[in-house]
C-alpha positions in Angstrom: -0.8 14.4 13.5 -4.1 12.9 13.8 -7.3 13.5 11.6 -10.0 15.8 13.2 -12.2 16.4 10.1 -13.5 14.6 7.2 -16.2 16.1 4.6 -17.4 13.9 1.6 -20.0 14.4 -0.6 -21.1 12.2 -3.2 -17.7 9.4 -2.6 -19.6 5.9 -2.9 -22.6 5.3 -1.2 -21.9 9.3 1.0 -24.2 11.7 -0.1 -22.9 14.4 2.2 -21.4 14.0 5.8 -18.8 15.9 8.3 -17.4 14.1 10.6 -15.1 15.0 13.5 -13.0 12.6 14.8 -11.4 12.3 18.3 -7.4 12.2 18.7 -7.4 9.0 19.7 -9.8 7.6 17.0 -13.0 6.1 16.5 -14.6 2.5 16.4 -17.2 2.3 13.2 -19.7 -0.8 14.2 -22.8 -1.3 11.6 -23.9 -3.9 9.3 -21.6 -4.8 6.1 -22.8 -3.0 3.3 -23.7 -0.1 4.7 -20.4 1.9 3.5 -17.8 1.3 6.7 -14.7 0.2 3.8 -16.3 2.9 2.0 -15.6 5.5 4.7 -11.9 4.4 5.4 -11.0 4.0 1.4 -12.1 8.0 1.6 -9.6 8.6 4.4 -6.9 6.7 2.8 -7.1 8.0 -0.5 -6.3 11.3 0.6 -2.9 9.6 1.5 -2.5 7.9 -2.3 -4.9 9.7 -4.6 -6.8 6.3 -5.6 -8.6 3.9 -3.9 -6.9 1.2 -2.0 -9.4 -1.4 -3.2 -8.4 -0.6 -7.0 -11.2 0.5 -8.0 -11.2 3.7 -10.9 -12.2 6.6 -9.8 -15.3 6.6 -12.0 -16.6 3.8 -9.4 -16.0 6.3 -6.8 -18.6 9.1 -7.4 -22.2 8.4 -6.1 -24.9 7.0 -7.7 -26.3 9.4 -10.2 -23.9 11.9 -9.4 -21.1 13.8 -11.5 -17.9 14.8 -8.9 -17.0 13.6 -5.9 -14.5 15.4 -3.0 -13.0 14.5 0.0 -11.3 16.7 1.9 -9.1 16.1 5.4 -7.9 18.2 7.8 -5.5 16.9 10.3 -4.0 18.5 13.1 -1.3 17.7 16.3 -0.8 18.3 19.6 0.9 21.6 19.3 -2.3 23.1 17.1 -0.4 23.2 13.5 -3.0 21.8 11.1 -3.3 20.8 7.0 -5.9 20.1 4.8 -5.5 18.0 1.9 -8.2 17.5 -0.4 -9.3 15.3 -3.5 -12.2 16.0 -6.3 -12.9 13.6 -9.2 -15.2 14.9 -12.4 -16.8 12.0 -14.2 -17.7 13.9 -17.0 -14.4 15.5 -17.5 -12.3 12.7 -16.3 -10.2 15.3 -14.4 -8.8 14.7 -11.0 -7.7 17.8 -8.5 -6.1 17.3 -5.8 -5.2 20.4 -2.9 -2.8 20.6 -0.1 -3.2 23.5 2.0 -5.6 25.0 -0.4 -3.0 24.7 -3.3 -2.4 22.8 -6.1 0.4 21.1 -6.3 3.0 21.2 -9.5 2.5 16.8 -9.8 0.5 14.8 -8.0 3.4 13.0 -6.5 4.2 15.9 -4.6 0.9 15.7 -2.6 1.3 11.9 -1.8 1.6 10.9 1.6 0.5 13.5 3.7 -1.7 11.9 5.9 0.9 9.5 7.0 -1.3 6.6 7.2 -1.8 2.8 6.9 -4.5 0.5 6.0 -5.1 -3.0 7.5 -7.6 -4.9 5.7 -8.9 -8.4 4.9 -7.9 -8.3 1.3 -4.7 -7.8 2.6 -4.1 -11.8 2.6 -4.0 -11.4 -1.7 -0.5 -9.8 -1.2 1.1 -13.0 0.1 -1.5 -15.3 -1.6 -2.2 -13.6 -4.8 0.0 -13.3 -8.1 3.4 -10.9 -8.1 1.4 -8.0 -9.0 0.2 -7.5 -5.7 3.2 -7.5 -3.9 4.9 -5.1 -6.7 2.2 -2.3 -6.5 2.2 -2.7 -2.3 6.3 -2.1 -3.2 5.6 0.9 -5.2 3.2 2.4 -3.1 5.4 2.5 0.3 8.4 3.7 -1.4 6.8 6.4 -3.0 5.6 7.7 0.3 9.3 7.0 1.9 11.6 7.2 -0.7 12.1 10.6 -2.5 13.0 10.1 -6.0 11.3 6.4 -6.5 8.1 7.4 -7.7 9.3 9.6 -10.4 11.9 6.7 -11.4 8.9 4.1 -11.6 6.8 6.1 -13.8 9.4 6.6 -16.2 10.7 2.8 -16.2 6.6 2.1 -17.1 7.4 4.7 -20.3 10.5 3.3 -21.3 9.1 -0.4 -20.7 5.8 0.2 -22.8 8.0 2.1 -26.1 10.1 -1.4 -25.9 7.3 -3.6 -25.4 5.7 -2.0 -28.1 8.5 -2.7 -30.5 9.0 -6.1 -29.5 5.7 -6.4 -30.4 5.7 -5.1 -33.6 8.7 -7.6 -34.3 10.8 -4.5 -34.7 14.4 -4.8 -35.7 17.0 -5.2 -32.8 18.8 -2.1 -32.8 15.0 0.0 -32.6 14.5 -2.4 -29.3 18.0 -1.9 -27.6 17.6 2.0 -28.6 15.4 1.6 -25.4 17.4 -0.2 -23.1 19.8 2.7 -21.1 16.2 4.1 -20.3 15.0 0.8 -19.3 18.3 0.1 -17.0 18.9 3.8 -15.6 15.2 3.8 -14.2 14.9 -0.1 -13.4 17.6 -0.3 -11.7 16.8 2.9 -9.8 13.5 0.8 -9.0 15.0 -2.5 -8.3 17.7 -0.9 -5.8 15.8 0.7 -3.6 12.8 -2.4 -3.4 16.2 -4.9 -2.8 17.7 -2.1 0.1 14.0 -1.8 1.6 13.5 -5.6 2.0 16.9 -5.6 3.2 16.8 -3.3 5.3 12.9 -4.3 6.6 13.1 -8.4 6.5 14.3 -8.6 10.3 11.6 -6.7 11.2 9.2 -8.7 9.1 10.7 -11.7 10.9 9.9 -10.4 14.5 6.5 -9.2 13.4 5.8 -12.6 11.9 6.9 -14.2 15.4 5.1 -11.6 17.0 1.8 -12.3 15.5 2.0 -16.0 15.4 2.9 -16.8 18.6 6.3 -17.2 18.3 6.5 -19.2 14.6 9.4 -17.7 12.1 8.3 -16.1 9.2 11.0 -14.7 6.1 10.4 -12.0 3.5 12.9 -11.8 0.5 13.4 -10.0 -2.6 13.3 -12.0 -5.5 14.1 -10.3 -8.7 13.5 -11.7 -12.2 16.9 -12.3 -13.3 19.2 -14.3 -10.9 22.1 -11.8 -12.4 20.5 -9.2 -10.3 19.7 -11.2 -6.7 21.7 -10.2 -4.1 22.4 -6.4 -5.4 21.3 -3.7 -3.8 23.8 -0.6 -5.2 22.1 0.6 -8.0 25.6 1.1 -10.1 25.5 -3.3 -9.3 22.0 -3.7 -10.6 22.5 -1.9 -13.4 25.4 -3.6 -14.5 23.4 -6.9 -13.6 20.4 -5.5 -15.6 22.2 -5.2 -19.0 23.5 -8.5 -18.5 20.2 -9.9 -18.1 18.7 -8.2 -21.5 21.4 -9.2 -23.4 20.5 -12.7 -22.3 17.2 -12.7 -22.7 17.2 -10.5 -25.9 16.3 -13.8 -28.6 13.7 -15.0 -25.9 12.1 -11.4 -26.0 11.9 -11.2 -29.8 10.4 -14.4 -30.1 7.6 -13.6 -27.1 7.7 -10.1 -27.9 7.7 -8.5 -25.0 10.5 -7.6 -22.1 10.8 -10.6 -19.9 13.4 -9.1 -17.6 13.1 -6.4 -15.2 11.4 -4.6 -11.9 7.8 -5.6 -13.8 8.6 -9.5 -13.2 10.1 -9.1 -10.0 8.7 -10.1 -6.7 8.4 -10.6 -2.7 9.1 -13.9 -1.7 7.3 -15.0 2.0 8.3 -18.3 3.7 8.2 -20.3 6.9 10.3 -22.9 8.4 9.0 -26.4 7.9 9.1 -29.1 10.2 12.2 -30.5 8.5 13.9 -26.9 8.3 13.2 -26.2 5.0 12.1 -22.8 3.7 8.4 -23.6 2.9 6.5 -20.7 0.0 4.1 -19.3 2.1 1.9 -18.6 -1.3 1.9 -22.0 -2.2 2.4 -24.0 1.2 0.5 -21.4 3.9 -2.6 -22.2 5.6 -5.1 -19.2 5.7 -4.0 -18.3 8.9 -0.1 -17.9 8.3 -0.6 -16.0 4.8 -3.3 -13.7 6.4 -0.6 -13.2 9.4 2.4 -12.3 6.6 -0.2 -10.1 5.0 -0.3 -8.4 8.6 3.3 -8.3 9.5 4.1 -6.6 6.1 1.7 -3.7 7.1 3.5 -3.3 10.6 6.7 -3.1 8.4 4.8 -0.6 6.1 3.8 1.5 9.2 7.8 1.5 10.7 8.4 2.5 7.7 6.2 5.8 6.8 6.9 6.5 10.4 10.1 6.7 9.9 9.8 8.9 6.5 6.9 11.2 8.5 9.0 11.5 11.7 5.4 10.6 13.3 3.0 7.7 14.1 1.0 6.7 11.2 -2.9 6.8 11.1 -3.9 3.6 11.9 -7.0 2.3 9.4 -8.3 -1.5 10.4 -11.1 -2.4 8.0 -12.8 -5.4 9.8 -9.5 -7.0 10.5 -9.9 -8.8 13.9 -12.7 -11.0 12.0 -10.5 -13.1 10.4 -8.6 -13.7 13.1 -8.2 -15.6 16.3 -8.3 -14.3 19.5 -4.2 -14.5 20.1 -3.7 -13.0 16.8 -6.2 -10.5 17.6 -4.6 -9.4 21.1 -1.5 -9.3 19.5 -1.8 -6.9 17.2 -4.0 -4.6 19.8 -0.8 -5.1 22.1 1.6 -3.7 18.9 -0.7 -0.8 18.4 -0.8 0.3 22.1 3.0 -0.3 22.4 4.7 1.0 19.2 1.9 3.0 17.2 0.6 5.3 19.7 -1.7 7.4 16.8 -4.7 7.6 16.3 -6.7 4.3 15.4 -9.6 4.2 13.0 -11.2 0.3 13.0 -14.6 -0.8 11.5 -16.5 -3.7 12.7 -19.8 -5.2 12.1 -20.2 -5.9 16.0 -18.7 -4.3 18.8 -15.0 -5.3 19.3 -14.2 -7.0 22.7 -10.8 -5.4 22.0 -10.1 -2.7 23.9 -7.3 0.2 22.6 -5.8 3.5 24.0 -6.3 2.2 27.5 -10.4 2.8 27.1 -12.8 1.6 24.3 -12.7 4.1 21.5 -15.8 6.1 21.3 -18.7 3.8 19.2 -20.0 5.1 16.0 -22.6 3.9 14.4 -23.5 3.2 10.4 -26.6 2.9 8.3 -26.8 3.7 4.7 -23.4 6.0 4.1 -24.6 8.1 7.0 -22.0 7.7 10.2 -23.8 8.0 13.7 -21.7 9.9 15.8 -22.5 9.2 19.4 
């Protein structure tokens, strides 16, 4: 499916716009600041219900305005469409989200249904950035693809703040543990499926890496908080691996007051091959260019991947991406696009791109002030 409508009104700096976008995409050139990010963090929070940038929805609605929407309608070759749809009240605090014209029963049920996949610059804080990062990009893709994962991560966060509470209240031992099947059952529900999609993704990683680079190796690993659980990825073996680790850590938690094991300290590990063969930390060891291709080759993963769960090709979003790059790079991941991702591609630039996609140049729009220049 491909997007062939977008209405805002009053998202960032959009007052009110409609745009209708071609099957094969678009190419957004204009000056920074005048709202190109803006316009794809619209189209991609109708795939996650928040923006990608992590800014609260509050931020979102216009200048001196109350609500914001966003609505989508996407549509593919055969003539089926959807809508999905997203309002945000300021003054209420109340978020509504549509598919199809009706509500869904959770919000969890509406994720995903664009199918697509942001590239941005930021996207270098996921390999050089602290573990949180990597963790949320972890939650987000499997709670597109996994059924089941995000339900099991919002009630690991429950079970994790009641503990964390108690440990901080230096509550006796036996109110703590009273917590701990909770925290296990839905951790290791969590920590399972991360370990079985690194797994099951890293080789791919690896050739993307290579891909991107030129032909330099490039690793991705899980690396969870406890070594008892490394290595597991059957979800009866983390489990038992998980108790382990609590009972283990349980004095170090009292006296810290808070749970120091668990999916909430676990990580992505990223690494290249050194000139000695050693496994260099791309976080600590990278130059700019390697982390920012990492960052790179873990979206290509992310877009196998919600391919995969869609059964179609992703939306492709690139927010100012070739700027950061050299021209190999650059080519590179124009050459992936056009021979594995064959949907539609959505890129902003602040000058026209010499790249060309889709066999053609995508049509040129232009930008000034949150208003989109068709033409």
């Amino acid at each position: 499916m491909h997007l062939h409508r977008l209405h805002l009104r009053n998202y960032r700096n959009f007052a009110e716009q409609v745009l209708e976008f071609p099957a094969q995409g678009a190419a957004i050139v204009g000056d920074n600041g005048q709202g190109k990010t803006n316009l794809l963090e619209a189209i991609y929070y109708l795939e996650i219900f928040r923006s990608f940038r992590g800014a609260p929805d509050e931020q979102l609605v216009r200048f001196g305005e109350e609500v914001f929407r966003v609505e989508g309608r996407l549509a593919d070759d055969e003539g089926h469409e959807r809508s999905v749809s997203a309002a945000f009240d300021r003054r209420a605090r109340k978020k509504k989200v549509a598919v199809n014209g009706g509500e869904p029963e959770r919000l969890g049920d509406a994720l995903g249904q664009v199918g697509a996949v942001i590239f941005s610059p930021s996207d270098v804080e996921l390999v050089s950035g602290g573990p949180g990062a990597r963790r949320r990009f972890l939650d987000i893709v499997l709670s597109l693809a996994e059924p089941g994962y995000l339900h099991a991560v919002q009630r690991y966060r429950q079970a994790l703040f009641q503990r964390n509470t108690l440990l901080r209240q230096n509550s006796p031992r036996a109110l703590v543990e009273a917590w701990d099947e909770g925290l296990v059952l839905s951790g290791s529900r969590v920590a399972a499926a991360r370990a079985a999609w690194v797994a099951e993704r890293s080789e791919s990683f690896a050739t993307h890496y290579a891909r991107v680079a030129g032909g330099q190796p490039g690793r991705m690993a899980y690396a969870p908080s406890a070594p008892e659980m490394g290595g597991a990825v059957a979800e009866a073996q983390v489990a038992v691996a998980f108790r382990e680790a609590l009972g283990r850590s349980a004095d170090r938690e009292q006296r810290r007051g808070m749970t120091l094991v668990g999916p909430h300290r676990d990580d992505l590990r990223f690494t290249i091959t050194g000139a000695e063969g050693a496994a260099l930390e791309l976080r600590t060891y990278g130059s700019g260019g390697q982390q920012r291709t990492a960052a790179i080759a873990l979206r290509m993963v992310e877009a196998e991947t919600i391919h995969a769960a869609r059964g179609r090709e992703p939306i492709i979003l690139l927010d100012d991406v070739f700027a950061e790059l050299d021209p190999g790079r650059s080519q590179r991941i124009v050459d992936w696009i056009e021979t594995e991702e064959g949907g539609q591609v959505i890129l902003t630039s602040p000058k026209p791109t010499d790249f060309e996609l889709r066999g053609q140049v995508l049509p040129r729009w232009g930008i000034r002030d949150g208003v989109v220049l068709p033409g």
